[in-house]
PyMOL Python script that loads the backbone (N, CA, C, O; Angstrom):
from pymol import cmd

cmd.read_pdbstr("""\
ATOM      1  N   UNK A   1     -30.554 -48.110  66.676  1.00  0.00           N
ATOM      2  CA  UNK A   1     -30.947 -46.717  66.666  1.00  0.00           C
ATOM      3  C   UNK A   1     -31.707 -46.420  65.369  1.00  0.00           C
ATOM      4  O   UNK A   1     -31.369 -46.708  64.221  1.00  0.00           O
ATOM      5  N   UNK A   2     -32.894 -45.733  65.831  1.00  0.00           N
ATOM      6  CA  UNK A   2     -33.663 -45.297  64.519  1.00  0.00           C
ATOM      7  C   UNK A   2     -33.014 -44.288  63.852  1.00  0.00           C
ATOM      8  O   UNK A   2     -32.087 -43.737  64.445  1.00  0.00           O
ATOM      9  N   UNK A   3     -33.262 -43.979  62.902  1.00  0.00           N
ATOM     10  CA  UNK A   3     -32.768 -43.028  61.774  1.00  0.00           C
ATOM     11  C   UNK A   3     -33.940 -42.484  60.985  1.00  0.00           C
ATOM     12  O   UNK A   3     -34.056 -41.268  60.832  1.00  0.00           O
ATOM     13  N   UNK A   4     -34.643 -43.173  60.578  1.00  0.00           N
ATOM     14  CA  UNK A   4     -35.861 -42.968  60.221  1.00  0.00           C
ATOM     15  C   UNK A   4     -37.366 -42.765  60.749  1.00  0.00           C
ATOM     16  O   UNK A   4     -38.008 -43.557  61.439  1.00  0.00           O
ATOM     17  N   UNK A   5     -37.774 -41.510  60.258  1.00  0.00           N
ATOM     18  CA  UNK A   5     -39.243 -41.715  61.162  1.00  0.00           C
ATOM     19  C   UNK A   5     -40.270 -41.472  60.027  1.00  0.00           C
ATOM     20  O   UNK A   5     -40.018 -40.705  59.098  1.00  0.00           O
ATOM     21  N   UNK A   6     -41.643 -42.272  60.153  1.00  0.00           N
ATOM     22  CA  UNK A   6     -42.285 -42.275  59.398  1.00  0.00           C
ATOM     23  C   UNK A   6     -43.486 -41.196  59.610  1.00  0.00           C
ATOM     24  O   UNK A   6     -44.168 -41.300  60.630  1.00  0.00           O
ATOM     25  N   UNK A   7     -43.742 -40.237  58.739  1.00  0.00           N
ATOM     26  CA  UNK A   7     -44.739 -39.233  58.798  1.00  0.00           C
ATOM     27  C   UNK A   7     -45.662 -39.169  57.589  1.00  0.00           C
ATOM     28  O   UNK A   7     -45.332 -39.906  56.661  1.00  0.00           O
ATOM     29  N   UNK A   8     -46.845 -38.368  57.408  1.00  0.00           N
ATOM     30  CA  UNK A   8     -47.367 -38.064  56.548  1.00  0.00           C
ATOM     31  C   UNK A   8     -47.656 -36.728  56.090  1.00  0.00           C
ATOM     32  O   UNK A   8     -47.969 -35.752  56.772  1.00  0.00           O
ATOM     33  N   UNK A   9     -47.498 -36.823  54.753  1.00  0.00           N
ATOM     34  CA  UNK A   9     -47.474 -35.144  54.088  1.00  0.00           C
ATOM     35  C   UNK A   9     -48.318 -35.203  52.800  1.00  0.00           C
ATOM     36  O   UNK A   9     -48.146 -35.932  51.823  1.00  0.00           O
ATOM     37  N   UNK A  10     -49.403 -34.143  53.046  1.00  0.00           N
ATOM     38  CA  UNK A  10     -50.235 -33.979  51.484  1.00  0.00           C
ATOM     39  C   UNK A  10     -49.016 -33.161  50.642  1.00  0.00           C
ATOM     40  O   UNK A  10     -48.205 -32.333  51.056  1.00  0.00           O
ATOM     41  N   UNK A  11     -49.166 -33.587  49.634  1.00  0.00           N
ATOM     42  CA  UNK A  11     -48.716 -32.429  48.284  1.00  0.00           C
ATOM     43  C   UNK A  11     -49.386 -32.503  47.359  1.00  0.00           C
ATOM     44  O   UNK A  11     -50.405 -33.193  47.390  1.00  0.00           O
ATOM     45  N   UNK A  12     -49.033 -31.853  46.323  1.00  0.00           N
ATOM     46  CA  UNK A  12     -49.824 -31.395  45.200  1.00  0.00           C
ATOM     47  C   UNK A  12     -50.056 -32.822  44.233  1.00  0.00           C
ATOM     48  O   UNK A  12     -49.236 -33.738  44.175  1.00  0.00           O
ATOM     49  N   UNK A  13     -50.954 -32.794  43.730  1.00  0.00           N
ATOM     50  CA  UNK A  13     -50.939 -33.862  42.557  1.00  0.00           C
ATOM     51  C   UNK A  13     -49.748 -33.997  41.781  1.00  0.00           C
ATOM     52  O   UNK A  13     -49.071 -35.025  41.759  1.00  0.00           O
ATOM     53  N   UNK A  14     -49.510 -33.016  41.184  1.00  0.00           N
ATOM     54  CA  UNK A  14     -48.374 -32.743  40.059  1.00  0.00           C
ATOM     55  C   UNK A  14     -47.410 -33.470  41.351  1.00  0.00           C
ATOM     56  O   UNK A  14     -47.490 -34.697  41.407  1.00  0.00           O
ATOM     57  N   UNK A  15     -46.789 -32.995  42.062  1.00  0.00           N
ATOM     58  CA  UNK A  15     -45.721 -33.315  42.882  1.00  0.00           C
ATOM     59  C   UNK A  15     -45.523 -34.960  42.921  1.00  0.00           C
ATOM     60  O   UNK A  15     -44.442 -35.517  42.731  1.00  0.00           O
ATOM     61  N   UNK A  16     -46.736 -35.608  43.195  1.00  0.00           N
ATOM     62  CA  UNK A  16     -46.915 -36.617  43.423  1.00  0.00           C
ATOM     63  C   UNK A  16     -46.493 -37.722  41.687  1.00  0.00           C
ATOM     64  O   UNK A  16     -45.890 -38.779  41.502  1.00  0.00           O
ATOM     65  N   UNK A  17     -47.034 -36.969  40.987  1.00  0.00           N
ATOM     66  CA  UNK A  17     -47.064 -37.916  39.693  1.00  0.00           C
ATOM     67  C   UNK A  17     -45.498 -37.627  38.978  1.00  0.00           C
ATOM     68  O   UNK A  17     -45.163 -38.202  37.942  1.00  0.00           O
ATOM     69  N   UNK A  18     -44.583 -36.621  39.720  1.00  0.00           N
ATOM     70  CA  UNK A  18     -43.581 -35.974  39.228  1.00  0.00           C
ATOM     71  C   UNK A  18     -42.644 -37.696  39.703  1.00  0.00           C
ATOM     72  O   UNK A  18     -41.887 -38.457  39.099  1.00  0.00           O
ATOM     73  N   UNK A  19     -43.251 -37.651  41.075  1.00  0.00           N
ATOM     74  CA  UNK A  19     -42.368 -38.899  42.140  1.00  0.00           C
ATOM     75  C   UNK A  19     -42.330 -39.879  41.623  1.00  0.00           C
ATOM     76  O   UNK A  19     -41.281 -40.473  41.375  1.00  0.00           O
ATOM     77  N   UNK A  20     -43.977 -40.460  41.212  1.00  0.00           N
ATOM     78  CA  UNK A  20     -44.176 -41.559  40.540  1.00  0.00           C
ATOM     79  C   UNK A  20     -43.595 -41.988  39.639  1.00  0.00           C
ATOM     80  O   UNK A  20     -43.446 -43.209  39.679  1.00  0.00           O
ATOM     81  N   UNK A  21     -43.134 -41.418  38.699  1.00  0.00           N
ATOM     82  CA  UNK A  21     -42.740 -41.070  37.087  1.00  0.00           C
ATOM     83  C   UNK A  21     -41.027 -41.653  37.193  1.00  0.00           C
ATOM     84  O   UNK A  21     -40.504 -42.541  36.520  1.00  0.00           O
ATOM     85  N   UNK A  22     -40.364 -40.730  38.375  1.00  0.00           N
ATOM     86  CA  UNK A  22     -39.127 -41.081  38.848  1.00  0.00           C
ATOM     87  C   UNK A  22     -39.051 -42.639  39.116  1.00  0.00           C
ATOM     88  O   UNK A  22     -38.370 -43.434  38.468  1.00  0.00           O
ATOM     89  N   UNK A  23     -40.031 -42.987  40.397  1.00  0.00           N
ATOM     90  CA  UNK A  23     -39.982 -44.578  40.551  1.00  0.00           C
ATOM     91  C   UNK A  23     -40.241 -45.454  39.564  1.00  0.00           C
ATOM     92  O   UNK A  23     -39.722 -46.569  39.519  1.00  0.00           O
ATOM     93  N   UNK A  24     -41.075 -45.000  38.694  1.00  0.00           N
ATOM     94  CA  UNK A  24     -41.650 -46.026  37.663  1.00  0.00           C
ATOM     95  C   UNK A  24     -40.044 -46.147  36.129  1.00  0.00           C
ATOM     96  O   UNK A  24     -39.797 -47.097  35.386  1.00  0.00           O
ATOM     97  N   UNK A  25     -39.485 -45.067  36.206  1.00  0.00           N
ATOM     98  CA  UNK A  25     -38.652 -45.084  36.023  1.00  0.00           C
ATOM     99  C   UNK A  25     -37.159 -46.085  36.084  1.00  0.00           C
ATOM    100  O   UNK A  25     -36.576 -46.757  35.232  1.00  0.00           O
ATOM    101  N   UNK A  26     -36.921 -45.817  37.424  1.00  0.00           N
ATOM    102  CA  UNK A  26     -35.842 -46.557  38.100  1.00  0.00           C
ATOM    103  C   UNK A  26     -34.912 -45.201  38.896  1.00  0.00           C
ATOM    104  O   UNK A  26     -34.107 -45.408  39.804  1.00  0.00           O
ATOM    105  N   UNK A  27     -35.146 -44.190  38.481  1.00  0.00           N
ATOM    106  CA  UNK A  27     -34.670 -42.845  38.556  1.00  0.00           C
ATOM    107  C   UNK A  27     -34.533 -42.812  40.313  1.00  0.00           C
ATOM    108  O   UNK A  27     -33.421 -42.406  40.650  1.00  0.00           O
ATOM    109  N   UNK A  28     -35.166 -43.054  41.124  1.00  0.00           N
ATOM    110  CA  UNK A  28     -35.830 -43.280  42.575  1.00  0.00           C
ATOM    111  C   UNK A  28     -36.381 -44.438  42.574  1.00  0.00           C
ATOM    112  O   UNK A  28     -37.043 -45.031  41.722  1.00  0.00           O
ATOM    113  N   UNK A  29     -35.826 -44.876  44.286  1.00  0.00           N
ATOM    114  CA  UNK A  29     -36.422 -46.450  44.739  1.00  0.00           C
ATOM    115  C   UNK A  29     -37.715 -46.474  44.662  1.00  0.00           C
ATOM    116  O   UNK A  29     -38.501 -47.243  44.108  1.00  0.00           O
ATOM    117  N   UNK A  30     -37.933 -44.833  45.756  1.00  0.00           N
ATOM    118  CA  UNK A  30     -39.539 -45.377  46.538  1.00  0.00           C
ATOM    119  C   UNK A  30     -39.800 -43.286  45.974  1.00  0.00           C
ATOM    120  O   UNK A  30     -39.067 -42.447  45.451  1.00  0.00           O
ATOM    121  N   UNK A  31     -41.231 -43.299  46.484  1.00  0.00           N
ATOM    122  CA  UNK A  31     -41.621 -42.154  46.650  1.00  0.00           C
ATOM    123  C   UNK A  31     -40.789 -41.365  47.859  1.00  0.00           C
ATOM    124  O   UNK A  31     -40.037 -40.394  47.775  1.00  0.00           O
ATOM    125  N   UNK A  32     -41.214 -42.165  49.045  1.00  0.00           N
ATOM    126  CA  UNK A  32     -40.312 -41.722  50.342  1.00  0.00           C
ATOM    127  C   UNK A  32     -38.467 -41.124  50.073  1.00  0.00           C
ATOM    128  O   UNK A  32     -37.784 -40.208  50.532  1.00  0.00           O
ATOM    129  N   UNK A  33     -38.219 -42.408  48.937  1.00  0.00           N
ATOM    130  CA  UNK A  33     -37.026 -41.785  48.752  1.00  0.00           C
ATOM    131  C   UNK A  33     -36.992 -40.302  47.729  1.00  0.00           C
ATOM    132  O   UNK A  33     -36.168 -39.389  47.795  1.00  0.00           O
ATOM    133  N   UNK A  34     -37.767 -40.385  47.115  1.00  0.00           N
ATOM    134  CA  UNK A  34     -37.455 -39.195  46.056  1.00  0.00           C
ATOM    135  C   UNK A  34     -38.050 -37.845  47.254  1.00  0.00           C
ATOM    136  O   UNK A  34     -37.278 -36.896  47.388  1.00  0.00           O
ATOM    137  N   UNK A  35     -39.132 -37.823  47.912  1.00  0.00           N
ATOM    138  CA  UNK A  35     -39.617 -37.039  48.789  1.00  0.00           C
ATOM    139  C   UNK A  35     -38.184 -36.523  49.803  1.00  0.00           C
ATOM    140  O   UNK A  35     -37.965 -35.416  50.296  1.00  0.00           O
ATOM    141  N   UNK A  36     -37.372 -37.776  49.869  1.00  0.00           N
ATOM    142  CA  UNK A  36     -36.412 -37.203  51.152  1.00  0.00           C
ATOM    143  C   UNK A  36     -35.247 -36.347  50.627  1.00  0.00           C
ATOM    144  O   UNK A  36     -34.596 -35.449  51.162  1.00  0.00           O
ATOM    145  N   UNK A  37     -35.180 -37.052  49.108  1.00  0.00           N
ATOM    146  CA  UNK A  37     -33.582 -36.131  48.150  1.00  0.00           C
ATOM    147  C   UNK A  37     -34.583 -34.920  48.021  1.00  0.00           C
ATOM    148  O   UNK A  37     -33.924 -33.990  48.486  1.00  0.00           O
ATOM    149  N   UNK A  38     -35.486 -34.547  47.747  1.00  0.00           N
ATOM    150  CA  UNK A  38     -36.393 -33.083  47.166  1.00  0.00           C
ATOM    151  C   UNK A  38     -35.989 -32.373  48.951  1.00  0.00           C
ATOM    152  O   UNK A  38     -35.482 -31.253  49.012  1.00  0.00           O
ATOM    153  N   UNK A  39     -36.294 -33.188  50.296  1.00  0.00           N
ATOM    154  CA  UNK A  39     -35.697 -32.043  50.979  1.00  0.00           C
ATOM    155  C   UNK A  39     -34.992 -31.767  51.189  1.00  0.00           C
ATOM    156  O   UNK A  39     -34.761 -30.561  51.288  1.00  0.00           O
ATOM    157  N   UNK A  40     -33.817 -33.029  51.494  1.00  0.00           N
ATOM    158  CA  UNK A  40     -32.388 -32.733  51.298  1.00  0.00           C
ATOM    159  C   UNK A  40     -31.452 -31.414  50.750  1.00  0.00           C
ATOM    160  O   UNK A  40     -30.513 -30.835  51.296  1.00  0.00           O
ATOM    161  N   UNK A  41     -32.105 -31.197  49.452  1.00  0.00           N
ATOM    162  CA  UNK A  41     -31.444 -30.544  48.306  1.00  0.00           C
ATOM    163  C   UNK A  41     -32.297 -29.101  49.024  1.00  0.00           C
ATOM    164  O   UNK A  41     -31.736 -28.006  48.994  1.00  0.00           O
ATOM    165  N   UNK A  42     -33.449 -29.236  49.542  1.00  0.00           N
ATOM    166  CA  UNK A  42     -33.931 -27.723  49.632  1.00  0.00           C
ATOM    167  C   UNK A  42     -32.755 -27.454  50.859  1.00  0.00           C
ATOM    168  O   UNK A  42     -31.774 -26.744  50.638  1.00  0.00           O
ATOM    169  N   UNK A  43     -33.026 -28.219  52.376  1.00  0.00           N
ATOM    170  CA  UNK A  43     -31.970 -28.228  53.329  1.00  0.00           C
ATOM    171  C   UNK A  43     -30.658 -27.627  52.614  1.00  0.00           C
ATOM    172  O   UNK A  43     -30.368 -26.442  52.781  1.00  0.00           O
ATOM    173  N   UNK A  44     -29.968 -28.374  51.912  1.00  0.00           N
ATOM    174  CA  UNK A  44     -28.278 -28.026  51.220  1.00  0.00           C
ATOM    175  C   UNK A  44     -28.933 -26.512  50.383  1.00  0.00           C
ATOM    176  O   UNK A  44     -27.978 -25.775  50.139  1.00  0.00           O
ATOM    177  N   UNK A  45     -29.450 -26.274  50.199  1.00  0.00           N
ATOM    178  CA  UNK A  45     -30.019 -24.672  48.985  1.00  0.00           C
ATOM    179  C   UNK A  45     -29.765 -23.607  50.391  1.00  0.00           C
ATOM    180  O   UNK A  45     -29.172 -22.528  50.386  1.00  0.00           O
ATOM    181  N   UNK A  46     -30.341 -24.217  51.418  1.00  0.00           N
ATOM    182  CA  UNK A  46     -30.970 -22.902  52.660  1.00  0.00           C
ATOM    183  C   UNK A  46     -29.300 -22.599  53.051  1.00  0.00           C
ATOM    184  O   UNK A  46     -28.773 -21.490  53.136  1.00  0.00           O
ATOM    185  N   UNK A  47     -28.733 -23.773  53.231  1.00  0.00           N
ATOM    186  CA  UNK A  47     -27.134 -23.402  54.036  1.00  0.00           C
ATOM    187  C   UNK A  47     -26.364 -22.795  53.008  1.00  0.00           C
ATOM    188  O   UNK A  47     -26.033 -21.615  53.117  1.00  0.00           O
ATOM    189  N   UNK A  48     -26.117 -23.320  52.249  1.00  0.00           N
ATOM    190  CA  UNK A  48     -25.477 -22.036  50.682  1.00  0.00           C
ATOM    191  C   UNK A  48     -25.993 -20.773  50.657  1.00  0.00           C
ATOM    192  O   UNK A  48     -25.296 -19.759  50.649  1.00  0.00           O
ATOM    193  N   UNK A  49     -27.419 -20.797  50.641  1.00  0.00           N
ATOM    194  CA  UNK A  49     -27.760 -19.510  50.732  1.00  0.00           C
ATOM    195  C   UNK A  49     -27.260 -18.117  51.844  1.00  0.00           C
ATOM    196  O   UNK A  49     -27.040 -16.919  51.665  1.00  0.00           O
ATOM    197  N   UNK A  50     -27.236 -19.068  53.063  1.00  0.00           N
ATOM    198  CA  UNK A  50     -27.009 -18.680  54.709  1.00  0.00           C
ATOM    199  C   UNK A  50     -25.585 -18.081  54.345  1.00  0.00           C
ATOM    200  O   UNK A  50     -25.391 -16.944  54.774  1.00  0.00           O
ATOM    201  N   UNK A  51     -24.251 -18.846  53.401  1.00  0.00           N
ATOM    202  CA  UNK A  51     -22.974 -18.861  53.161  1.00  0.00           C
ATOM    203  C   UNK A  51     -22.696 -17.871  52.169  1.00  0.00           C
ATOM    204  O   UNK A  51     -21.651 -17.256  51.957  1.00  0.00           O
ATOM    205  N   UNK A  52     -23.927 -17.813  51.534  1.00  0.00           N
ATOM    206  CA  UNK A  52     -23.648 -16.744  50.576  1.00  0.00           C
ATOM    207  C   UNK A  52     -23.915 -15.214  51.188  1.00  0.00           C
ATOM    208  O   UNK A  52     -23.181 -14.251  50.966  1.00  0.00           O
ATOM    209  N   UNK A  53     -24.471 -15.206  51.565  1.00  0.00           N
ATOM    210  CA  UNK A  53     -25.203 -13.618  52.577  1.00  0.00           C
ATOM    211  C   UNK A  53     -24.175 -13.290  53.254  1.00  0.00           C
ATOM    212  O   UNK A  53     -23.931 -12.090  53.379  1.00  0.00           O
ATOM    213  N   UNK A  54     -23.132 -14.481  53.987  1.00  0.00           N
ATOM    214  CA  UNK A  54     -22.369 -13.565  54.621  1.00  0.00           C
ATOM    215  C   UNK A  54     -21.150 -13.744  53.665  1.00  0.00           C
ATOM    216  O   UNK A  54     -20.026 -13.498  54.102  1.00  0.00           O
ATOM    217  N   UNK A  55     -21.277 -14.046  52.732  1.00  0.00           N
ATOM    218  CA  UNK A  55     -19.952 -13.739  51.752  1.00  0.00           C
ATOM    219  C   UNK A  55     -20.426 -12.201  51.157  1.00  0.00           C
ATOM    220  O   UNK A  55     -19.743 -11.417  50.498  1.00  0.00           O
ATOM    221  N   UNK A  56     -21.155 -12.124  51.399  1.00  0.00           N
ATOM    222  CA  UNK A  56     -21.797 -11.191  50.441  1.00  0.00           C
ATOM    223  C   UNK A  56     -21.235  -9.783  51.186  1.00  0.00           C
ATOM    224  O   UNK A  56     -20.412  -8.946  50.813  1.00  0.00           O
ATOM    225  N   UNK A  57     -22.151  -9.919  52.554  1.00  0.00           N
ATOM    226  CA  UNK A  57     -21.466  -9.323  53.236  1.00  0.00           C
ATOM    227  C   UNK A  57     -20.332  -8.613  53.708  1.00  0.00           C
ATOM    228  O   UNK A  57     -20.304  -7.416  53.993  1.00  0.00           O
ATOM    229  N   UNK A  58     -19.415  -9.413  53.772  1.00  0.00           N
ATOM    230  CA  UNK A  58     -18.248  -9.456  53.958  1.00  0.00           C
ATOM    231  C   UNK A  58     -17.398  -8.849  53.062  1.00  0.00           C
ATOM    232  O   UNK A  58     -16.304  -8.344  53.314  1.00  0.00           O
ATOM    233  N   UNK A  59     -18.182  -8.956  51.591  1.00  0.00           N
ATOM    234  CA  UNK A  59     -17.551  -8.514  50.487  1.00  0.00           C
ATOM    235  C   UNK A  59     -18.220  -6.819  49.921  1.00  0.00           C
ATOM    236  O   UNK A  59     -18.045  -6.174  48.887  1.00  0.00           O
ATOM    237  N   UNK A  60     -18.872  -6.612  50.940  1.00  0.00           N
ATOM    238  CA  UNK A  60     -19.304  -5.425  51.327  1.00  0.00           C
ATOM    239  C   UNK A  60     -20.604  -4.714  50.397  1.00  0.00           C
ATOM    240  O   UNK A  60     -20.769  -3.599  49.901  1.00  0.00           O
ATOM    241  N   UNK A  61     -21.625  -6.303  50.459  1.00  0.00           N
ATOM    242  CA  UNK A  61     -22.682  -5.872  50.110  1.00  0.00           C
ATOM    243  C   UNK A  61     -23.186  -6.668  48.875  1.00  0.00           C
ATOM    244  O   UNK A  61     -22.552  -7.612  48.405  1.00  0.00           O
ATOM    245  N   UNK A  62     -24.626  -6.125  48.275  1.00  0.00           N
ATOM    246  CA  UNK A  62     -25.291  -7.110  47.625  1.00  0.00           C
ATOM    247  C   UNK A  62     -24.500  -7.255  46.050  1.00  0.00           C
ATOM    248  O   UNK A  62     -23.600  -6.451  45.805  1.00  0.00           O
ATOM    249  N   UNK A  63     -24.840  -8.210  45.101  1.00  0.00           N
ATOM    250  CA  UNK A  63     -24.099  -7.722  43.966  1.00  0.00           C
ATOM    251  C   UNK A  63     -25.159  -6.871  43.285  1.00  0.00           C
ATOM    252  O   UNK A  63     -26.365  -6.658  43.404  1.00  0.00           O
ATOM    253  N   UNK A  64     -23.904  -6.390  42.329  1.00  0.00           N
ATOM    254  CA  UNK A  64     -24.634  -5.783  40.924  1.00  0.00           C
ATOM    255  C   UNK A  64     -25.002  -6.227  40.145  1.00  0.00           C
ATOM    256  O   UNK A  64     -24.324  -7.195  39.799  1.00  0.00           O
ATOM    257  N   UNK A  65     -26.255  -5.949  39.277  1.00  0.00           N
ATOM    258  CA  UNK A  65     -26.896  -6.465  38.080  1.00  0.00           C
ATOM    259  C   UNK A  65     -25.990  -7.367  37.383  1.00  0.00           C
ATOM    260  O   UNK A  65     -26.141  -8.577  37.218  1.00  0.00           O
ATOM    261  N   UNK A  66     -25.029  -6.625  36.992  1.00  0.00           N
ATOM    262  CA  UNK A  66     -23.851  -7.490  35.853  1.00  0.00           C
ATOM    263  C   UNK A  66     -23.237  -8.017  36.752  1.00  0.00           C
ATOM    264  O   UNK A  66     -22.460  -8.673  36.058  1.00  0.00           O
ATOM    265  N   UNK A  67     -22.902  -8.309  38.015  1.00  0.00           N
ATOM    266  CA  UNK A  67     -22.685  -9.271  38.738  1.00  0.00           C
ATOM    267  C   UNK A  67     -23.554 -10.546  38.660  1.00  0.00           C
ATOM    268  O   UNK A  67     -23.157 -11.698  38.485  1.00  0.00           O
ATOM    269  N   UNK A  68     -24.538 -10.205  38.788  1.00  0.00           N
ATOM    270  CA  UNK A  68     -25.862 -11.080  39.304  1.00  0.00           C
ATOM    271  C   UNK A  68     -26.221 -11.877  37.920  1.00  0.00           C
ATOM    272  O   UNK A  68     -26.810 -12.954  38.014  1.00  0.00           O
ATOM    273  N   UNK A  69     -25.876 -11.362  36.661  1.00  0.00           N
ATOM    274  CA  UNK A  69     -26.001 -11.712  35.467  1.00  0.00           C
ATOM    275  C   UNK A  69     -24.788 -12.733  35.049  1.00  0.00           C
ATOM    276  O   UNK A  69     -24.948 -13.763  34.393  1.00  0.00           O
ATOM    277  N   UNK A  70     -23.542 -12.240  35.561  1.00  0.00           N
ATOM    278  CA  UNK A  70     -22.418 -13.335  35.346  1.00  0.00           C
ATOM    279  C   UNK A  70     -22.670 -14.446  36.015  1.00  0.00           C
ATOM    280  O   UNK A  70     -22.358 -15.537  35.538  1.00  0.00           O
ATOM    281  N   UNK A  71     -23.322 -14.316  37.320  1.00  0.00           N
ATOM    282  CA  UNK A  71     -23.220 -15.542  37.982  1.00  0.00           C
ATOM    283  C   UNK A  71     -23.974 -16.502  37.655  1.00  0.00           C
ATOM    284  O   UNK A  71     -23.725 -17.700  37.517  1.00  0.00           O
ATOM    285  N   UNK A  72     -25.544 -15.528  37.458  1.00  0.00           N
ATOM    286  CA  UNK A  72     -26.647 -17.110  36.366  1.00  0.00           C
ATOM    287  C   UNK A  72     -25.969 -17.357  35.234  1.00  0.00           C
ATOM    288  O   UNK A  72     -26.012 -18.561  34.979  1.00  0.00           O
ATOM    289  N   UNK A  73     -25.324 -16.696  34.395  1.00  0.00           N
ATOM    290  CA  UNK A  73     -25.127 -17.321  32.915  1.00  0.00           C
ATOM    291  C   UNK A  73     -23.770 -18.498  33.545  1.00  0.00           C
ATOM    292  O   UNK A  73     -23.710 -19.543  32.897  1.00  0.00           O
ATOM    293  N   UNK A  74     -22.814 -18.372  34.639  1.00  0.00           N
ATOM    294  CA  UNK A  74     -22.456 -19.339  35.187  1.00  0.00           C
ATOM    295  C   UNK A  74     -22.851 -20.577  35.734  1.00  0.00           C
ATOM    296  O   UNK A  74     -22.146 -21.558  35.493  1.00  0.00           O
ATOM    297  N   UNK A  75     -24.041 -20.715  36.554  1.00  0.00           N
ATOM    298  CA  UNK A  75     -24.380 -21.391  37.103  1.00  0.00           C
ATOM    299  C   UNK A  75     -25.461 -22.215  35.845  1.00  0.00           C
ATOM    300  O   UNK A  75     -25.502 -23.445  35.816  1.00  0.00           O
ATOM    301  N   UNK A  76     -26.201 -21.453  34.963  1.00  0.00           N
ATOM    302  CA  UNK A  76     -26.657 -22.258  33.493  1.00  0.00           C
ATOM    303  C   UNK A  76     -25.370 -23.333  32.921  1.00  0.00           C
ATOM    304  O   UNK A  76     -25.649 -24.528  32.819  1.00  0.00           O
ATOM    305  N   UNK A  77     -24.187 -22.932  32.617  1.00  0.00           N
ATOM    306  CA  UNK A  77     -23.539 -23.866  31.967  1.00  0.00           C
ATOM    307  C   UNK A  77     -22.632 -24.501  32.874  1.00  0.00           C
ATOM    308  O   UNK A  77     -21.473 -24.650  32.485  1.00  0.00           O
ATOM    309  N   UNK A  78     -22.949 -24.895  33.994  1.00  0.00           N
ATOM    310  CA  UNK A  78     -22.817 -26.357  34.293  1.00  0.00           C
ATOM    311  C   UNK A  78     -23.625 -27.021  34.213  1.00  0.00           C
ATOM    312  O   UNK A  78     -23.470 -28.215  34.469  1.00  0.00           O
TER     313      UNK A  78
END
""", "prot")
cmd.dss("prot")
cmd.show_as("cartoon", "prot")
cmd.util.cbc("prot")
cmd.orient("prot")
């Protein structure tokens, strides 16, 4: 069973030399691989996000500034 399918995608220069830099590195195998963790991580961002809205929700609405301020100066120091 395949798992993998092979496609093609333009991106930006920068994007590209960002990849390179990683492989030439050791940081990432291949380009393909660093290309697939960059969507991965957007994929895992969209469902947190999805989890957060209805926490949000639930908790009866958007936060407040000094909410919204505790949580970046949280999420900075990890």
């Amino acid at each position: 069973m395949r798992t993998k399918t092979r496609v093609t995608v333009t991106v930006p220069d920068a994007v590209l030399e960002a990849a390179r830099r990683d492989v030439d590195s050791g940081a990432a195998t291949s380009v393909s691989a660093w290309l697939t963790q960059a969507a991965e991580a957007k994929a895992r961002r969209e469902v947190l996000d999805d989890i957060l809205d209805e926490l949000l929700e639930a908790a009866g609405g958007p936060l407040t500034d000094k909410e919204t301020m505790w949580a970046r100066s949280q999420l900075r120091a990890q």
